[in-house]
Structures are given as structure tokens and as C-alpha cells.
C-alpha positions in Angstrom: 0.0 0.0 0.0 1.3 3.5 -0.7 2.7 5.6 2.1 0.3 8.4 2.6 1.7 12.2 2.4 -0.8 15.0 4.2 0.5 18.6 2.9 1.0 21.2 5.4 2.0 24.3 4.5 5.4 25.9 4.9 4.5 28.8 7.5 3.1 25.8 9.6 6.0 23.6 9.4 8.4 26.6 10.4 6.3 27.3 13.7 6.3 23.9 14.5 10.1 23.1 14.0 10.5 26.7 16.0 8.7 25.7 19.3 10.2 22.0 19.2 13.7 22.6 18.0 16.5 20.9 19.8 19.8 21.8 20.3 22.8 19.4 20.7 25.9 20.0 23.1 29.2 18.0 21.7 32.0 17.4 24.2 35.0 16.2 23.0 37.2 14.6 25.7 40.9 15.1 25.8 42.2 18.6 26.6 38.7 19.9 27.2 37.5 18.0 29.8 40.5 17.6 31.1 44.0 18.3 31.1 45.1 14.6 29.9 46.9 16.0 27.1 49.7 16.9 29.9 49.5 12.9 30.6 49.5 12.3 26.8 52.7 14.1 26.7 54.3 13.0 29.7 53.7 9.0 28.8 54.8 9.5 25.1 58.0 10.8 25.9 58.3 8.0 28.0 57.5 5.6 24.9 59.7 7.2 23.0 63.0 6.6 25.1 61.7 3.1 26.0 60.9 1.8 22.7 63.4 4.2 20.2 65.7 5.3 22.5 64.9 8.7 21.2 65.5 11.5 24.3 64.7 15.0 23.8 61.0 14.5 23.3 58.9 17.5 24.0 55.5 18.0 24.3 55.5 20.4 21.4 56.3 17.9 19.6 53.0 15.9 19.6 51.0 18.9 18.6 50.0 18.0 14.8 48.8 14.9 16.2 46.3 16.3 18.6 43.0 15.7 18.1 43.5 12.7 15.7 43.8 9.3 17.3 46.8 7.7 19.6 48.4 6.6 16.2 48.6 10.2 14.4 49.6 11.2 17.8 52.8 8.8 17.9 53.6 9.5 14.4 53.7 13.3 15.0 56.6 13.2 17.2 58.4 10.8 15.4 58.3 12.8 12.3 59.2 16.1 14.1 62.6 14.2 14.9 62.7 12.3 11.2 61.9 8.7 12.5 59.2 7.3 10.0 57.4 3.9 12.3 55.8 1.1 10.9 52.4 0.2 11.5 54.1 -2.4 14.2 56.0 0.2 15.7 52.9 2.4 16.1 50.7 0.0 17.1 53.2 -1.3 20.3 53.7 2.0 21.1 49.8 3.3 21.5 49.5 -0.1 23.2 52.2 0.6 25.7 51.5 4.5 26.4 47.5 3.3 26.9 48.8 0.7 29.5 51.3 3.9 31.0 48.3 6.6 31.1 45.9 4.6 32.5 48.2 3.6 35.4 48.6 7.2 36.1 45.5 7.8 36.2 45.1 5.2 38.7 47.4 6.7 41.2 47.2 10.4 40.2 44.0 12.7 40.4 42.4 14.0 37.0 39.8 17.0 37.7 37.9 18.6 34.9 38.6 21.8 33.6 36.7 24.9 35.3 33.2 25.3 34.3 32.8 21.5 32.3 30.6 20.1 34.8 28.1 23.2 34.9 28.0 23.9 31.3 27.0 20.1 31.2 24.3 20.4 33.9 23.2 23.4 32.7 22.4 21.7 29.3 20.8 18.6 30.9 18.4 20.7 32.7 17.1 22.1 29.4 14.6 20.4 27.6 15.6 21.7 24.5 19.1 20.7 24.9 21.1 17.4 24.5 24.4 16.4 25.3 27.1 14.2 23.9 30.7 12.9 24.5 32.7 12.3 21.3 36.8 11.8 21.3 39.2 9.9 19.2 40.1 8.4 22.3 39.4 4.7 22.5 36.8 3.5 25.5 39.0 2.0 27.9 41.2 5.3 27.8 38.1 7.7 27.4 36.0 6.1 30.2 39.0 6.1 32.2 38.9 9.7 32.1 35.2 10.3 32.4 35.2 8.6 35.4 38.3 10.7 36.9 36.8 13.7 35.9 33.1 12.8 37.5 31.3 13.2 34.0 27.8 11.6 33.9 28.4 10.3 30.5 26.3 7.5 30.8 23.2 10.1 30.8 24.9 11.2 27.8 25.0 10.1 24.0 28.8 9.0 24.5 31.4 8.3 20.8 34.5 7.0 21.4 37.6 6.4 18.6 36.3 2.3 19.3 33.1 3.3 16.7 34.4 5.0 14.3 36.9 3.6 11.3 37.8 7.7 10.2 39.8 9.9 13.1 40.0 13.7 13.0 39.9 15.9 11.0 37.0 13.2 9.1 33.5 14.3 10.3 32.9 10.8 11.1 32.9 11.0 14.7 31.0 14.2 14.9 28.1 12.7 12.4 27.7 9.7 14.7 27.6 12.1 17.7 24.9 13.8 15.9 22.7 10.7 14.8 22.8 9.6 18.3 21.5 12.7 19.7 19.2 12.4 16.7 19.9 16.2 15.6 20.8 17.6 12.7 24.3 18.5 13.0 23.8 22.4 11.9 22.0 22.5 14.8 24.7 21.4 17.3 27.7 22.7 18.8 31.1 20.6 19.3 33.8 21.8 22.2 37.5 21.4 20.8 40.8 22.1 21.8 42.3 21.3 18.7 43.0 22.1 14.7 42.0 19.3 13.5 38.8 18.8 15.4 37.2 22.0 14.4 37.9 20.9 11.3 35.8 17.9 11.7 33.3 19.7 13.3 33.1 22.1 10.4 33.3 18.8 8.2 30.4 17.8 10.4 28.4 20.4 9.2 28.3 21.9 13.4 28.9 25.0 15.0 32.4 24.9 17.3 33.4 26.8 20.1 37.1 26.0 20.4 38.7 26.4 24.0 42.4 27.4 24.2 43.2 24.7 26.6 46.3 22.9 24.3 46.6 25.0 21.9 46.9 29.0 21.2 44.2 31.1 19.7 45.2 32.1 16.1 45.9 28.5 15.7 41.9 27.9 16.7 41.0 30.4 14.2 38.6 28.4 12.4 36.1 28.1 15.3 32.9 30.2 15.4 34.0 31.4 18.4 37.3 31.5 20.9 37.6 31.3 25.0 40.0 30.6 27.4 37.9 28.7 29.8 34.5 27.0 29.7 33.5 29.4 32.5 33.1 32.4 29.8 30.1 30.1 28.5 26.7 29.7 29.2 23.8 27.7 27.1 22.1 31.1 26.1 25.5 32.1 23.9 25.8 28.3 22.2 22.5 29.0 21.2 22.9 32.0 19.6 26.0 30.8 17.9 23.6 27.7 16.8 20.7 30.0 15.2 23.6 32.1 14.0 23.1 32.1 10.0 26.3 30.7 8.3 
């Protein structure tokens, strides 16, 4: 039997989508949550003199990899000091620094960046408003910090790097994000730290407030808007920068 189609006219259509639209709230993890990107550093260099023998690593050095997977991440610093790895190589090493940041953060507290937790409330109090976790980070990691950082992410749409086959700057991640909070993603907002995942986010098809928590602001540049902490925002100004026209 054919599907049935009752016209309604456009004016109608726009009121409705007007009074019921939702908005959707994209966290990603690392470096905006919290500051693991210090711990990301810290147990790479330590990969890199363990495994290569290579001293000297700085944290610097990871930067083009930030934002795009443990892999990426690896190969960044060994390119800034002209070692190309093997697949092998890279996938000991992201097995070994996992193993190295998760004991940290067994032994070490990991609190959230100022004003995470009650931007997050403050969307999950709104009915108009959904939330969502998505980093390349894989679960075990990514949960490991959630959990650190006392993030309610199971009341939360939650994307880890463990779903998705395409890593920053591919939209992938941020599409998923979307689909779960099933919203359309020009009518959400994605929370980056990094290059590459405002690119995505842009990708996406999303809004993206970038916070300059690893990286400085003409390098965020991209984003439709800048801030140094998560305490300059408030759900009234993601909104505007959602209804924004392009």
C-alpha cells in the first residue's frame, strides 16, 4: 500500500520546528574535559625513550597529532625528529603509552577543567538541549577519564575512537555524535581544543566553540568562536551561535 503524504503548509512547518527545535551539546574529551593532554605528553615521551631510545621529546612535539587518534599522535613526534614507524612500531607503542596513562591515572587525580561540569548540567536541565561525548580516544582510555573527571556520561549520547573507522579531521565522529542525539548537526555545537577537530566539526556540518586549553588562539582560528575557559560560556550564547546564520 502506498505511504500516505498530508501537505502542510510551509509557514506551519516553520512554527512547528520553531517551538520543538533541539539543540545538541558536543564534548570532546581530551584537553577539554580535562587536562590529559599533559598525561599524553608525559607518557609518550616515555615511549619514545623506552621503545626508540629517542631523548629530547617534547610536548611540542606531539602537537600536529592532537586531536586525531593515539596513532597520528605517535607519528607526529616521530616525524618532528625524522623517524618514520611502521604500523608495528605504532601499534606497540599506542598499546604501551594506553597501558602507562591509564596507570597514572590510577594513582594520580584527574579533575575537569573549570566550568565543564556546569556547562553540562546546565544543558541537561534544558529540555531543549542534548548532550554528547565524542573523542578519538578509544573506551578504555576515554571512560578512564570520564570517570576521573566525575562526568555523567552514561546520561549522555557517548562516541568513542572504538566506533568509528575515520579519526580527525573526518567528520565521522561528529556525524555519529549527531545521529545519536538524533539532531541535525547544523543544529549542534562541538567543544574542541584542537585544529584538527574543528575541522571535523566544520566537516560535520556543526557549530564549534574551540577552548584554548592545548593550543593557542590564532591557531583555533577556524572556530565560530574562541575562549580561554568553559566558565566564559553559558547555554544562552551556544544557542545564539547555533541560530547564527552561516
Amino acid at each position: 500500500m502506498p505511504e500516505s503524504k498530508v501537505d502542510v503548509p510551509d509557514a506551519i512547518c516553520y512554527t512547528l520546528n520553531a517551538m520543538n527545535k533541539l539543540y545538541g551539546l558536543i564534548f570532546d574529551v581530551d584537553g577539554v574535559i580535562a587536562d590529559t593532554e599533559a598525561v599524553n605528553a608525559r607518557v609518550s615521551i616515555k615511549i619514545f625513550a623506552d621503545l626508540f631510545g629517542i631523548k629530547g621529546v617534547r610536548r611540542e612535539d606531539f602537537e600536529a597529532g592532537i586531536g586525531r587518534g593515539a596513532q597520528e599522535y605517535v607519528r607526529a613526534a616521530a616525524r618532528t625528529h625524522g623517524m618514520e614507524l611502521t604500523d608495528e612500531q605504532v601499534e606497540h607503542a599506542t598499546q604501551l603509552r594506553q597501558e602507562y596513562f591509564l596507570d597514572i591515572l590510577s594513582k594520580e587525580p584527574l579533575p575537569p577543567f573549570p566550568g565543564v561540569l556546569e556547562l553540562m548540567e546546565e544543558a541537561m536541565q534544558r529540555e531543549d538541549f542534548r548532550v554528547a561525548i565524542a573523542t578519538s580516544g578509544t573506551l578504555e582510555k576515554s571512560s578512564a577519564v570520564l570517570k576521573a573527571a566525575k562526568v555523567p556520561f552514561k546520561q549522555m549520547v557517548y562516541i568513542n575512537g572504538s566506533d568509528v573507522k575515520n579519526k580527525k579531521p573526518d567528520p565521522e565522529l561528529f556525524l555519529l555524535a549527531a545521529a545519536g542525539l538524533a539532531i541535525n548537526p547544523a543544529d549542534c555545537v562541538v567543544i574542541e581544543d584542537a585544529p584538527s577537530g574543528i575541522q571535523a566539526a566544520k566537516a560535520a556540518g556543526a557549530k564549534c566553540i574551540a577552548v584554548t586549553n592545548s593550543a593557542d588562539a590564532d591557531k583555533l582560528r577556524e572556530a565560530d568562536l574562541i575562549c580561554d575557559s568553559l566558565e566564559q560560556m553559558d547555554i544562552e550564547t551556544i544557542q545564539k551561535i547555533i541560530d547564527k546564520p552561516i
